[in-house]
VEXZA-236104 format. One record per residue (C-alpha): y, z, x; residue number from 0; residue in three letters. Coordinates in steps of 0.001 Angstrom, whole numbers, plus 500000, padded with zeros to 6 digits. Example, Ala and Ser with C-alpha at 12.3 -4.5 7.8 and 13.67 -1.06 7.14 Angstrom:
2
+--------+--------+--------+-----+------+
:     yy :     zz :     xx : seq : type :
+--------+--------+--------+-----+------+
: 495500 : 507800 : 512300 :   0 :  ala :
: 498940 : 507140 : 513670 :   1 :  ser :
+--------+--------+--------+-----+------+
***
This chain:
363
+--------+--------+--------+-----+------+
:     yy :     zz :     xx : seq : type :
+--------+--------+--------+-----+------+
: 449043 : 548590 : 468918 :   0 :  unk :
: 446500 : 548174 : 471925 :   1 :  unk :
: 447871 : 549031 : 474991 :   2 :  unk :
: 447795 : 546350 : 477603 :   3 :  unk :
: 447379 : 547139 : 480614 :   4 :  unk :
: 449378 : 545042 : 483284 :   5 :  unk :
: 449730 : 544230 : 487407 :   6 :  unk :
: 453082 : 544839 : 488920 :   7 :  unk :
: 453247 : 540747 : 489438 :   8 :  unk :
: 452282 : 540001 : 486065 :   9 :  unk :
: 454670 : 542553 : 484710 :  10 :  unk :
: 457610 : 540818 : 486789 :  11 :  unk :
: 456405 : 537378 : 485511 :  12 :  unk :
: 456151 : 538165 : 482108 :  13 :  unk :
: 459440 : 539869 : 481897 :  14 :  unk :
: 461234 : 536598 : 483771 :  15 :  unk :
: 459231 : 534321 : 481056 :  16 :  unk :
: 460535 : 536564 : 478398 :  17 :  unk :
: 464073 : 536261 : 479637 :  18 :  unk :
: 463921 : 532527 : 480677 :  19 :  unk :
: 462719 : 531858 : 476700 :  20 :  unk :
: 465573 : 534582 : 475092 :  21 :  unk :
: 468092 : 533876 : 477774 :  22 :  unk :
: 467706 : 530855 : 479730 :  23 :  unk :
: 471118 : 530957 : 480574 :  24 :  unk :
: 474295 : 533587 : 479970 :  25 :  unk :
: 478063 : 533262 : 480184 :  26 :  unk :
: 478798 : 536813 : 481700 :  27 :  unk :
: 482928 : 537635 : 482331 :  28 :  unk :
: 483537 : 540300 : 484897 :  29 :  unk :
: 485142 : 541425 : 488304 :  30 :  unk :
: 483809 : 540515 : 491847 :  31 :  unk :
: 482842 : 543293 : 493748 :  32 :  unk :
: 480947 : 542945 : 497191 :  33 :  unk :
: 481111 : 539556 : 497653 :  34 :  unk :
: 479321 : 538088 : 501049 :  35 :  unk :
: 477745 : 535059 : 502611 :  36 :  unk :
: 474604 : 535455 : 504407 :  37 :  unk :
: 473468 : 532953 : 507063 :  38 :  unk :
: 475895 : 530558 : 505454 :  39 :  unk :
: 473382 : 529758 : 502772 :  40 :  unk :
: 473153 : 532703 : 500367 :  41 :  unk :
: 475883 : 534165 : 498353 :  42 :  unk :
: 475617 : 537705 : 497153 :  43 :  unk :
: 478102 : 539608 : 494677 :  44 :  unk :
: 478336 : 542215 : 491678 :  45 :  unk :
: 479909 : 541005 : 488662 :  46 :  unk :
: 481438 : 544750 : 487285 :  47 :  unk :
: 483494 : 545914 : 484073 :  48 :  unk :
: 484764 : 549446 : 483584 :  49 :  unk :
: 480882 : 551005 : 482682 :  50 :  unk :
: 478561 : 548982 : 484213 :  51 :  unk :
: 477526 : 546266 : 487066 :  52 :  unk :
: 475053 : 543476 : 488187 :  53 :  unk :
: 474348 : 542098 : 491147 :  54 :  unk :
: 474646 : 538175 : 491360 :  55 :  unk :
: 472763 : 535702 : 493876 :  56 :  unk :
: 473863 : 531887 : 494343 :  57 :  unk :
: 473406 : 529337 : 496781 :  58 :  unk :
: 476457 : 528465 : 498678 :  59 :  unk :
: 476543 : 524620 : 498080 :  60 :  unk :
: 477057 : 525856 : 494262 :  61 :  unk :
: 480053 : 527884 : 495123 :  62 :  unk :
: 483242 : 525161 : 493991 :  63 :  unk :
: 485926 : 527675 : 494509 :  64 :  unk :
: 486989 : 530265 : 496895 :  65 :  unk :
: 486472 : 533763 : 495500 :  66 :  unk :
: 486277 : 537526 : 496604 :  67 :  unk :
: 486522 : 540863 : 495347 :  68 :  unk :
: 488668 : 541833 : 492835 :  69 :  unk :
: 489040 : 538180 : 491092 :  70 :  unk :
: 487786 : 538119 : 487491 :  71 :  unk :
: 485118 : 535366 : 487344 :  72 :  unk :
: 483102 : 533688 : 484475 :  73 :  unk :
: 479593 : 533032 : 485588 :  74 :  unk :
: 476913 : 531228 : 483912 :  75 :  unk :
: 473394 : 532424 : 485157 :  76 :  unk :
: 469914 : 532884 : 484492 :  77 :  unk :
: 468726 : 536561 : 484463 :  78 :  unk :
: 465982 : 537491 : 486618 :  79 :  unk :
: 464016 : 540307 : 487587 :  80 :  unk :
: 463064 : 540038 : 491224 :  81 :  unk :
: 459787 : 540871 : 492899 :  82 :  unk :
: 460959 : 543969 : 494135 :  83 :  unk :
: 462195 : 545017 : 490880 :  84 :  unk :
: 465859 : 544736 : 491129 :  85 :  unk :
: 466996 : 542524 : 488029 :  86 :  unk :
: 470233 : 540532 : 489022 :  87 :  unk :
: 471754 : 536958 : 487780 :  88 :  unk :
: 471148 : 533704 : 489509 :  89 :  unk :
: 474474 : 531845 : 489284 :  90 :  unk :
: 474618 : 528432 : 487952 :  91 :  unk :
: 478475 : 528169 : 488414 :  92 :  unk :
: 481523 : 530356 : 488640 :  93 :  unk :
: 485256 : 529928 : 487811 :  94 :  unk :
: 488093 : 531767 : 487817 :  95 :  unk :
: 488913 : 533724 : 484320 :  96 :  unk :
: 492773 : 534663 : 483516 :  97 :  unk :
: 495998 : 533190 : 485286 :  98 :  unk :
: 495548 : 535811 : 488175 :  99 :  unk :
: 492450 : 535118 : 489618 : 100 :  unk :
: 492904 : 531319 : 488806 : 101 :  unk :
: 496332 : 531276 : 491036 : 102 :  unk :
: 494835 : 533448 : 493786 : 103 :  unk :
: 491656 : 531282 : 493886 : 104 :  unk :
: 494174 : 528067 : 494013 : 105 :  unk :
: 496233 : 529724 : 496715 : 106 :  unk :
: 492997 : 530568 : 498907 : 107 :  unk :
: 491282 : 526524 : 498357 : 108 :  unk :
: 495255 : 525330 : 499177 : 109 :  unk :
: 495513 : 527503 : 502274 : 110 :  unk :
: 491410 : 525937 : 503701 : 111 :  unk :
: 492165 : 522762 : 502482 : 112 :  unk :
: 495806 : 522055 : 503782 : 113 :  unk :
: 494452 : 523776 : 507302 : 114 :  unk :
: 491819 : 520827 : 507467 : 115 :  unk :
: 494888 : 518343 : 506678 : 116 :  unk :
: 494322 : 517038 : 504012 : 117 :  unk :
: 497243 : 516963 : 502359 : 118 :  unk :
: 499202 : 515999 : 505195 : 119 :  unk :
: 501944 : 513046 : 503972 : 120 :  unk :
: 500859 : 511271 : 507255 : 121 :  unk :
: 497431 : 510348 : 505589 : 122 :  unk :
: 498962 : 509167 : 502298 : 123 :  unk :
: 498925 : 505514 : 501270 : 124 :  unk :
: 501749 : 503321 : 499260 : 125 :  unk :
: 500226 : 501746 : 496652 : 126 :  unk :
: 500460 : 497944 : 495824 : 127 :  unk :
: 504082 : 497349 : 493802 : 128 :  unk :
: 501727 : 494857 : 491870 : 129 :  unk :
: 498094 : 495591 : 491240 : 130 :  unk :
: 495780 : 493581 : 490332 : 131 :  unk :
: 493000 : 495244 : 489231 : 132 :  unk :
: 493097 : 499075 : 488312 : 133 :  unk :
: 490538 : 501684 : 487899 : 134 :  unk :
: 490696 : 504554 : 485436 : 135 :  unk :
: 489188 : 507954 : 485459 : 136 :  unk :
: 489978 : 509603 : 482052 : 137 :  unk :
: 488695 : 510920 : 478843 : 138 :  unk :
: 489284 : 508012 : 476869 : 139 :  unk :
: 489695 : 509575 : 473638 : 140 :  unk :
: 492385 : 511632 : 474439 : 141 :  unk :
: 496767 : 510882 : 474188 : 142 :  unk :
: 497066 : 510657 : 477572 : 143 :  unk :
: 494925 : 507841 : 478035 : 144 :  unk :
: 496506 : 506319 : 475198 : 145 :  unk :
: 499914 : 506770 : 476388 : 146 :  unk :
: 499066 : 505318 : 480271 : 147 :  unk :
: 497213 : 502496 : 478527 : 148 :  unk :
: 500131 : 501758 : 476099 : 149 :  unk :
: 502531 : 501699 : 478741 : 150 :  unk :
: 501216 : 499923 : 481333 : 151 :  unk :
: 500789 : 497083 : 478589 : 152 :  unk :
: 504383 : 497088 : 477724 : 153 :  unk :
: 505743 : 497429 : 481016 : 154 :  unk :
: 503650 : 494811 : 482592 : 155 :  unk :
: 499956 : 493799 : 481146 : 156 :  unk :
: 497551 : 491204 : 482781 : 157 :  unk :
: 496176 : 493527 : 484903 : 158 :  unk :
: 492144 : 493873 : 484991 : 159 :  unk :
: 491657 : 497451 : 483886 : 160 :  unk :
: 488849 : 499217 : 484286 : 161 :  unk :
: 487579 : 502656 : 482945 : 162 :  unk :
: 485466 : 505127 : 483409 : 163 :  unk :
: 485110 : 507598 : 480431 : 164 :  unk :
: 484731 : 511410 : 481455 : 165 :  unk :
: 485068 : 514316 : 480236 : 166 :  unk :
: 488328 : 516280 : 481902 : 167 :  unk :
: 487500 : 519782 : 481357 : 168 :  unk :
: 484890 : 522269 : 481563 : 169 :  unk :
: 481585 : 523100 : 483687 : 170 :  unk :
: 480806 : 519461 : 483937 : 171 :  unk :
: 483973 : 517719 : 484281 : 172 :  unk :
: 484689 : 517880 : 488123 : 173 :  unk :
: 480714 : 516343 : 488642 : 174 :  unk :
: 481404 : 513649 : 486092 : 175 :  unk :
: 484893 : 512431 : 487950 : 176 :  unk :
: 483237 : 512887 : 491065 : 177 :  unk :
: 480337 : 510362 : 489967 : 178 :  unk :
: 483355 : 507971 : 489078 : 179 :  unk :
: 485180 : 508010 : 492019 : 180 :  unk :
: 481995 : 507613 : 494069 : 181 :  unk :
: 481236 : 504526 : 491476 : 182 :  unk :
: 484918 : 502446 : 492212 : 183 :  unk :
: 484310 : 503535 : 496372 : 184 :  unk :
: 480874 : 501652 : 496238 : 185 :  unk :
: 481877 : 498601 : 493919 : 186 :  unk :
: 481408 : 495199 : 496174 : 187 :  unk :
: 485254 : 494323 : 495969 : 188 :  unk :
: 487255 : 497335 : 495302 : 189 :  unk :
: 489971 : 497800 : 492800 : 190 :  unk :
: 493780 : 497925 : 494427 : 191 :  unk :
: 494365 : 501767 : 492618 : 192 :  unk :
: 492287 : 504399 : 491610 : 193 :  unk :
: 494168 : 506588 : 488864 : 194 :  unk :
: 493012 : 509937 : 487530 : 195 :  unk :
: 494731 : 511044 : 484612 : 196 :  unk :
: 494523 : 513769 : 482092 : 197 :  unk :
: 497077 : 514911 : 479219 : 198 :  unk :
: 498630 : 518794 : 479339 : 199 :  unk :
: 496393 : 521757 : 478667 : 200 :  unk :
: 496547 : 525673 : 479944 : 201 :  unk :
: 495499 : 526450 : 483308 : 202 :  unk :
: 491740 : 527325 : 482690 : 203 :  unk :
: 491653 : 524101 : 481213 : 204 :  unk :
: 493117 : 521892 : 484130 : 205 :  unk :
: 491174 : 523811 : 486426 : 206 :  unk :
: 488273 : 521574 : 486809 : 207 :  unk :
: 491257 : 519579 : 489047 : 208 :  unk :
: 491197 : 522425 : 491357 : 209 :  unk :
: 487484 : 521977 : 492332 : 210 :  unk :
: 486695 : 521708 : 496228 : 211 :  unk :
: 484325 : 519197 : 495681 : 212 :  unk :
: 486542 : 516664 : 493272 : 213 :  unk :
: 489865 : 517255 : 495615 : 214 :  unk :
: 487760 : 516486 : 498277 : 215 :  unk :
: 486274 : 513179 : 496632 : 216 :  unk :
: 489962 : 511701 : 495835 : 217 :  unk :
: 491097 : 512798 : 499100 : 218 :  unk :
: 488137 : 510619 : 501012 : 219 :  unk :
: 488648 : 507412 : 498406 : 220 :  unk :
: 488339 : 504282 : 500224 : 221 :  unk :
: 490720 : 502933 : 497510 : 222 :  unk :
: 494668 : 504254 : 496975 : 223 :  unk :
: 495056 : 507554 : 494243 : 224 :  unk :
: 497603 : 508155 : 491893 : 225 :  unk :
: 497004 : 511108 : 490046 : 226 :  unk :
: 498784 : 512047 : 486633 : 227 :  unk :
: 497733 : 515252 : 485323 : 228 :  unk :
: 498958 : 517674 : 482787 : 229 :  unk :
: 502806 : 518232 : 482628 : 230 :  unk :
: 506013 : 518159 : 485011 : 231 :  unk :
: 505421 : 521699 : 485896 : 232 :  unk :
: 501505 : 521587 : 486272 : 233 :  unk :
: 500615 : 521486 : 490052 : 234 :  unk :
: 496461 : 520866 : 490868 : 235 :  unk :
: 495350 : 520149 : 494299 : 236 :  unk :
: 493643 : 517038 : 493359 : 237 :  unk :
: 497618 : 516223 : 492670 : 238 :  unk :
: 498151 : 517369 : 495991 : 239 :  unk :
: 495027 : 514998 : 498117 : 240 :  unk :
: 496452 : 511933 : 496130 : 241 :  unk :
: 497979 : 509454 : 497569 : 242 :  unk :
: 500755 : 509700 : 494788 : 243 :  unk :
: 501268 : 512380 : 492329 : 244 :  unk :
: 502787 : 512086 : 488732 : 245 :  unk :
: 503919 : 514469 : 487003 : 246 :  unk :
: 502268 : 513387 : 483505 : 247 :  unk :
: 499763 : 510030 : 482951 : 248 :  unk :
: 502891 : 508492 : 481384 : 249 :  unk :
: 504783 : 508799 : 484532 : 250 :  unk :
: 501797 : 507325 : 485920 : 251 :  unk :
: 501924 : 504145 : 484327 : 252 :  unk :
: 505453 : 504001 : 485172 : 253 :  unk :
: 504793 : 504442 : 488789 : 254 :  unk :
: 501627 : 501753 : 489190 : 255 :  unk :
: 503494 : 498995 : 487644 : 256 :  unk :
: 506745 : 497709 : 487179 : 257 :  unk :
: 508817 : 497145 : 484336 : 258 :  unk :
: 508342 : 493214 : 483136 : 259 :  unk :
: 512137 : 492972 : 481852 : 260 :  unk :
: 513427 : 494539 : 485537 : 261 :  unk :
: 511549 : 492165 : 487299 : 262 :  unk :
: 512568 : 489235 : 485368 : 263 :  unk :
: 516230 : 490583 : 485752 : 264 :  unk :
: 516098 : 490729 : 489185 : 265 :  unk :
: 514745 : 487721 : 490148 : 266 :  unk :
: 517802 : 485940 : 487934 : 267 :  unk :
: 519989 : 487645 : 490041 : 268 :  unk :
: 518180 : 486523 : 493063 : 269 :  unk :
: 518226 : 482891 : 491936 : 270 :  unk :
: 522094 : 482794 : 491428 : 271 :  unk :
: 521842 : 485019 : 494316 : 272 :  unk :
: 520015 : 482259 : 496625 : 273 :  unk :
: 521692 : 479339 : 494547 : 274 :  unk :
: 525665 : 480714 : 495782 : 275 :  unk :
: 523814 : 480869 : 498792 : 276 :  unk :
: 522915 : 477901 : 498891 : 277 :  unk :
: 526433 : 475879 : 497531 : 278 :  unk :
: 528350 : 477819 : 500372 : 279 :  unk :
: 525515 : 477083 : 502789 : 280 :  unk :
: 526252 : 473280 : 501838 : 281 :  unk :
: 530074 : 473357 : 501646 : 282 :  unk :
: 529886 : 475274 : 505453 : 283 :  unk :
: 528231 : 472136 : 506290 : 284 :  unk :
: 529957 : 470025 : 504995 : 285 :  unk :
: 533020 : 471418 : 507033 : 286 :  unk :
: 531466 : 470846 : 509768 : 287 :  unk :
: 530216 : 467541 : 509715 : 288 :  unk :
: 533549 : 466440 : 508318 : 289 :  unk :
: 535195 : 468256 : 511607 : 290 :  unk :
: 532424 : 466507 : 513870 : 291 :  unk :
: 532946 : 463054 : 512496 : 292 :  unk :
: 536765 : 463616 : 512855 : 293 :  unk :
: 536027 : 464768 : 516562 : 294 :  unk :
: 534054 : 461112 : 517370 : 295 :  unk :
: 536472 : 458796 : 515870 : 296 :  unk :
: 539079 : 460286 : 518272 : 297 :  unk :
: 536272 : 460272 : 520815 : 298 :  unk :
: 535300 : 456656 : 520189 : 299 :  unk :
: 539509 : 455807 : 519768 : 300 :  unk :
: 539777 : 457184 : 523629 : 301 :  unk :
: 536587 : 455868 : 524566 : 302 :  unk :
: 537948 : 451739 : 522937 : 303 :  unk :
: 541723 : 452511 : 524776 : 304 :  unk :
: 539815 : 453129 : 528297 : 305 :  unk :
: 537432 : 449861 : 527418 : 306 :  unk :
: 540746 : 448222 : 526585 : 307 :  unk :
: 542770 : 448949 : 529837 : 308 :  unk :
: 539430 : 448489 : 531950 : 309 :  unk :
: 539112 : 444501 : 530158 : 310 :  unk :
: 542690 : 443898 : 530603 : 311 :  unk :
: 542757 : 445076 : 534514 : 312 :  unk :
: 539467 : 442598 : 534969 : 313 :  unk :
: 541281 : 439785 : 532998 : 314 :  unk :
: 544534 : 440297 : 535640 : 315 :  unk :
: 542158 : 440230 : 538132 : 316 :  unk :
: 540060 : 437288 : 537103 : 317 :  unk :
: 543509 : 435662 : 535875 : 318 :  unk :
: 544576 : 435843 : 539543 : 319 :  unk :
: 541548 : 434033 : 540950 : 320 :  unk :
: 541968 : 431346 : 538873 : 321 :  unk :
: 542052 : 428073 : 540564 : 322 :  unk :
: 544258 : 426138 : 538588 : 323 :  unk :
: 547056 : 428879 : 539242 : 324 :  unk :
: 546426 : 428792 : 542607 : 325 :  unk :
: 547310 : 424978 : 542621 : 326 :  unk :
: 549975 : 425905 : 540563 : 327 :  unk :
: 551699 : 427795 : 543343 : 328 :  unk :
: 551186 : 424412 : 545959 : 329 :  unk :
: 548401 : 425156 : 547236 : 330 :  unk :
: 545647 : 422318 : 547209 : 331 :  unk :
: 541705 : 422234 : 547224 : 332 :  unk :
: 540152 : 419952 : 550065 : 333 :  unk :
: 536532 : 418657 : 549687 : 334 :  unk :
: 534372 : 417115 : 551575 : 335 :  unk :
: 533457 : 417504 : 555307 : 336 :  unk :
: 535824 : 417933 : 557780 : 337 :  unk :
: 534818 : 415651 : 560729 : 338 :  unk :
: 536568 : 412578 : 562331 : 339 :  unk :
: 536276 : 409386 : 560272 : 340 :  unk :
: 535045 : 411365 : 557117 : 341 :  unk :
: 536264 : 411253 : 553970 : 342 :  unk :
: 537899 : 413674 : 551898 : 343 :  unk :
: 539110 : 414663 : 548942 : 344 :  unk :
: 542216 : 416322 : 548372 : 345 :  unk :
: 543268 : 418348 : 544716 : 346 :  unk :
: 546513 : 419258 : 543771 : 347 :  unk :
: 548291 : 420983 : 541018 : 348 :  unk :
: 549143 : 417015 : 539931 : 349 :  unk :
: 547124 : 414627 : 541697 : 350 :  unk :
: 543728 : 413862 : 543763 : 351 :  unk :
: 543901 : 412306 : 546834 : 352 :  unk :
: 541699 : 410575 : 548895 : 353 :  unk :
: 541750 : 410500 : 552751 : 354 :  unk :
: 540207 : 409993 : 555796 : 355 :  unk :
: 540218 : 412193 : 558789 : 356 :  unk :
: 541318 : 411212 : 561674 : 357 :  unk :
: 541727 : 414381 : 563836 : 358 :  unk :
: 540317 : 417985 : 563360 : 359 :  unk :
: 541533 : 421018 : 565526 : 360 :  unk :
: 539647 : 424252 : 565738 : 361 :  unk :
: 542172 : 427271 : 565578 : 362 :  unk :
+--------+--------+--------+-----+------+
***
């Protein structure tokens, strides 16, 4: 075989090409070792096992979780040989491997994320007792979304679900919820709840839940969370930015609606409820008006006694005025006018008389 003879460049480039073709990208499980971030842009580590080690480059934006040295990491990377020589892995992604470094990278996004507040209860929302319209974030083919679908139907139905089919673990999962919730948050009228749900599974596998990025995302939703994912005992902090946490998708459909037959009981109770408030409301009345009409009959009986004294005092009075009784008691009536050689006429109780005057005195 002919030697070919090669520049230092074209060694470098031919070796990357050769890689990029074999390898174009490798899963690599190891330990973190010298982990640092350089002008807040540049991460640089060294993935290490018991023999050997490689250094690792990423950009920061990539880095989802917290990490640091001594957390065992899976990366997937492209290996490169850089122009100074020094081959090392450019990281596509990184996540925690084994239930250590998953709970100490959980604990270290918890501690950032709760110091920026968001998880504070003062920033979570009550959702609607009665939505209307519901959006869904789930892997459709899975039991959990059949159980929240099944039981939201039974318990209330006539709701206008809508639902946006994801995957819910793995490398992609967190960018593919992400692109959902950002989907429902720019609709023109937004639905009244946003759930995220997603059946049980070990903790690599819900870990995609623990994702800066995705807690972030349901944490800034313009529209209400309730979040139901994995079991009872299962704790994410996606659970934790939600406005409401479930402890399974099933006790997520229980929370976002009521139970029909509940509802229905209740409001017969509050119609016999309202109706024996009602019949005592009317016989309290009735009390009462019978009282009040009993108080103005004996106000109009005092009033008619007073009317009845007054009349008979003005008929005494008019009675005494009378003329005829006054001629009665001998007194008489004169008419005419009283000068010398007029004549008059004098009334009595019995007879009229007429007469002419012949003399008229002034008292």
């Amino acid at each position: 075989m002919e030697n070919v003879k090669l520049s230092v460049s074209d060694f470098i480039a031919l070796t990357n090409q050769t890689l990029e073709y074999a390898y174009p990208f490798v899963e690599i499980e190891g330990e973190v070792a010298s982990f640092k971030v350089n002008q807040g842009k540049y991460v640089f580590f060294d993935l290490k096992d018991a023999e050997s080690t490689v250094g690792c480059f990423m950009m920061v934006f990539a880095l989802r979780i917290p990490i640091e040295d001594g957390m065992k990491v899976i990366v997937r990377a492209s290996p490169k040989l850089t122009k100074w020589g020094k081959f090392s892995l450019t990281v596509q992604s990184i996540r925690p491997s084994g239930e250590g470094s998953l709970k100490k990278s959980f604990e270290l996004l918890k501690v950032k994320l709760e110091k920026e507040g968001l998880f504070a209860s003062e920033r979570k929302r009550i959702l609607p007792s009665m939505p209307q319209t519901v959006a869904v974030i789930s892997s459709t083919g899975a039991a959990g979304y059949a159980d929240f679908m099944k039981i939201i139907d039974e318990r209330w139905g006539g709701m206008q679900v809508e639902v946006a089919h994801v995957q819910v673990q793995g490398e992609s999962a967190a960018d593919q919820i992400i692109r959902a919730i950002r989907h429902f948050n720019e609709q023109p009228e937004l639905a009244d709840v946003l759930v995220v749900i997603r059946g049980g599974g070990s903790a690599d596998d819900l870990s995609v839940f623990n994702d800066e990025l995705l807690v972030r995302a349901i944490a800034s939703s313009r529209i209400p969370t309730l979040t139901g994912i994995g079991h009872e005992i299962d704790e994410s902090l996606a659970d934790l930015a939600a406005d409401v946490r479930a402890s399974t998708p099933s006790n997520a459909a229980e929370r976002l609606v009521p139970e029909k037959q509940e509802i229905q009981r209740h409001v017969r109770q509050s119609i016999l409820r309202m109706a024996g408030a009602a019949t005592s409301a009317i016989d309290q009345t009735a009390r009462e008006v019978s009282i009040e009409l009993e108080r103005a009959a004996k106000a109009f009986e005092y009033r008619h006694e007073q009317i009845l004294q007054k009349v008979s005092g003005l008929s005494g009075k008019l009675a005494a005025y009378d003329p005829a009784r006054v001629l009665a008691r001998g007194y008489s009536i004169v008419r005419g006018e009283r000068k010398l050689g007029s004549e008059i006429e004098i009334e009595s109780a019995r007879e009229i008389i007429k007469a002419e005057v012949v003399y008229v005195e002034k008292k």
